[in-house]
MISEKE-787298 format. One line per 3 residues: number of its first residue (from 1); their letters; for each residue z, y, x of C-alpha. Coordinates in nm, 2 decimals, always signed. Each point is the difference from the previous one (the first is absolute). Layout:
BEGIN
NUM	A	Z:Y:X | ... $
REM end
This chain:
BEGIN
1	XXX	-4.12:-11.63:+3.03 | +0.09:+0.36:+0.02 | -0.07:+0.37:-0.04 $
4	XXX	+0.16:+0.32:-0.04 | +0.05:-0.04:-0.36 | +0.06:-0.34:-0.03 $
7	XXX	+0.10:-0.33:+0.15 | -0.19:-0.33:-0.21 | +0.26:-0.34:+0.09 $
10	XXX	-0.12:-0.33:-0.05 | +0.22:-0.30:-0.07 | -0.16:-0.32:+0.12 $
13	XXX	+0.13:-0.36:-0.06 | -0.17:-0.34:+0.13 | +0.15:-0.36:-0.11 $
16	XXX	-0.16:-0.29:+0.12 | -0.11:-0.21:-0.30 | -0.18:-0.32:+0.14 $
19	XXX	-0.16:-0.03:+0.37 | -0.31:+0.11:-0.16 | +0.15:+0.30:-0.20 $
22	XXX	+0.23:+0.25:-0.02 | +0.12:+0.32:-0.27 | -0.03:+0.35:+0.13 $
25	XXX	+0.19:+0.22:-0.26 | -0.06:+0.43:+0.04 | +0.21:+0.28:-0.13 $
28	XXX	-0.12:+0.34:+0.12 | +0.16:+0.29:-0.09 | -0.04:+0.41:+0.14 $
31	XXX	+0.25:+0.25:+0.09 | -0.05:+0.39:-0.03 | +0.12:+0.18:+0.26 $
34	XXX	-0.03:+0.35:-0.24 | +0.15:-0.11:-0.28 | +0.32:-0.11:+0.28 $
37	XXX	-0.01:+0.35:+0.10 | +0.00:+0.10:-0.31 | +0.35:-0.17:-0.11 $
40	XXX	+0.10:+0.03:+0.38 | -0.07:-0.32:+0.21 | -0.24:+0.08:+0.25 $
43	XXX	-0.06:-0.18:+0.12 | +0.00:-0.27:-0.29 | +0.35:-0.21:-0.04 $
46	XXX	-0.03:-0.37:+0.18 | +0.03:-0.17:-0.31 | -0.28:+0.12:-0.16 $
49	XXX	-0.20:-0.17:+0.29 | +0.14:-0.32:-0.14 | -0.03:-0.22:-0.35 $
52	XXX	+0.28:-0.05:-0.24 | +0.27:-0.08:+0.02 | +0.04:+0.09:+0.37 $
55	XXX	-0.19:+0.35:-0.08 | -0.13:+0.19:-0.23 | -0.33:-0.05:+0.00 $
58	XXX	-0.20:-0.10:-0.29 | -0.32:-0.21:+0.00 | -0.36:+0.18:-0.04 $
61	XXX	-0.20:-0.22:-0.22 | -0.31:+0.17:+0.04 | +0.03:-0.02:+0.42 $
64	XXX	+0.10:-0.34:-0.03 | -0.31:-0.11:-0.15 | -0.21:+0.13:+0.17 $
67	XXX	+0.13:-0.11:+0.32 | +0.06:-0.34:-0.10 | -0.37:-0.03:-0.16 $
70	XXX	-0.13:+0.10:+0.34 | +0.24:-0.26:+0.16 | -0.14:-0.25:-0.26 $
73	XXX	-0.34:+0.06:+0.07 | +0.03:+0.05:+0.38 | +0.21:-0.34:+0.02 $
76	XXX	-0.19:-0.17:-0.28 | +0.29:-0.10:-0.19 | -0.03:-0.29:-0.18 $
79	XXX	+0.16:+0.17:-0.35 | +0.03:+0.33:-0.17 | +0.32:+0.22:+0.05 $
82	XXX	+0.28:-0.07:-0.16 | +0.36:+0.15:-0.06 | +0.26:-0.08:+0.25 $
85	XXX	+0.32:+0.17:-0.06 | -0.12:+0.39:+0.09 | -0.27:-0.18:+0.20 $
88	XXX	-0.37:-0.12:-0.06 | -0.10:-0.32:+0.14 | -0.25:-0.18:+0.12 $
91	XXX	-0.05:-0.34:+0.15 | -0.24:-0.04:+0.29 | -0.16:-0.24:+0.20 $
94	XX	+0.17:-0.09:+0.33 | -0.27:-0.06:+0.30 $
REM end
């Protein structure tokens, strides 16, 4: 997702658990495209699109739980998110 000022990444991960289940962890994260002007990368460096260690990007924990609360309600998750690394988790039902 995108705009002038910003770009908002998401990091998704699925693992198949059991053939009735699976873990969907979330890191979400935003870039600011003024604040790369500011210190001259515009637009924003390719690493900063990316999680550490392969970027520079750092986890929003705020974004991230909101997103994955509406993933958990959306895919009626069968547990509360959890930490996962710089990820939330979730595991949900398989249909």
């Amino acid at each position: 997702m995108a705009d002038v000022d910003y770009a908002a990444y998401c990091d998704l991960r699925l693992a198949l658990l059991a053939p009735d289940r699976a873990e969907l962890a979330v890191a979400c994260w935003t870039v600011y495209t003024d604040t790369a002007r500011y210190f001259g990368d515009d637009p924003p460096t390719e690493a900063e699109t990316k999680l550490q260690p392969e970027g520079t990007a750092i986890t929003d924990l705020a974004e991230t739980v909101r997103f994955i609360d509406d993933l958990a309600y959306e895919l009626k998750a069968r547990d509360l998110p959890r930490p996962h690394g710089r990820h939330l988790a979730i595991t949900i039902p398989i249909r």
